[in-house]
N, C-alpha and C positions, 0 to 999 in steps of 0.2 A: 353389607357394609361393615357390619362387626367381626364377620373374618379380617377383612383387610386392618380391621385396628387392631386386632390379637397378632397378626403376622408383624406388622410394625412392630410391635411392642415387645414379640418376640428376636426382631432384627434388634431392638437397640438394647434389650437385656444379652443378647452374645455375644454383640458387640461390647459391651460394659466388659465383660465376663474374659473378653479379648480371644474368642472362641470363634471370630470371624476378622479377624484383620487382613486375610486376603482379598474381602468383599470392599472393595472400594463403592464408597459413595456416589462418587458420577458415575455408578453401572445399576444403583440400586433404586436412585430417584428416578431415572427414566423409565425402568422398568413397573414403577408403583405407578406412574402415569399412563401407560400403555396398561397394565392390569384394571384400573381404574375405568378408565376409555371403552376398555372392550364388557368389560362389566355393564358399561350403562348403557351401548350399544345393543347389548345380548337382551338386558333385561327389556328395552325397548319393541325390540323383534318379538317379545315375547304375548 
């Protein structure tokens, strides 16, 4: 789960930085959901 908040953290510092302004937002929230999702599926299988 501390990955996923360094990756975030890292999206909205490139984004600040303006080093990701082709990365639209409705492509980045659904994907941290489905990263998310399949994380706690995996970890559950485990």
């Amino acid at each position: 789960m501390g990955g996923l908040l360094i990756l975030l953290g890292l999206y909205f510092l490139l984004r600040n930085l303006g080093l990701l302004e082709w990365l639209n937002s409705a492509i980045v929230w659904p994907l941290v959901l489905i990263g998310v999702g399949l994380y706690l599926v995996v970890r559950r299988l485990r």
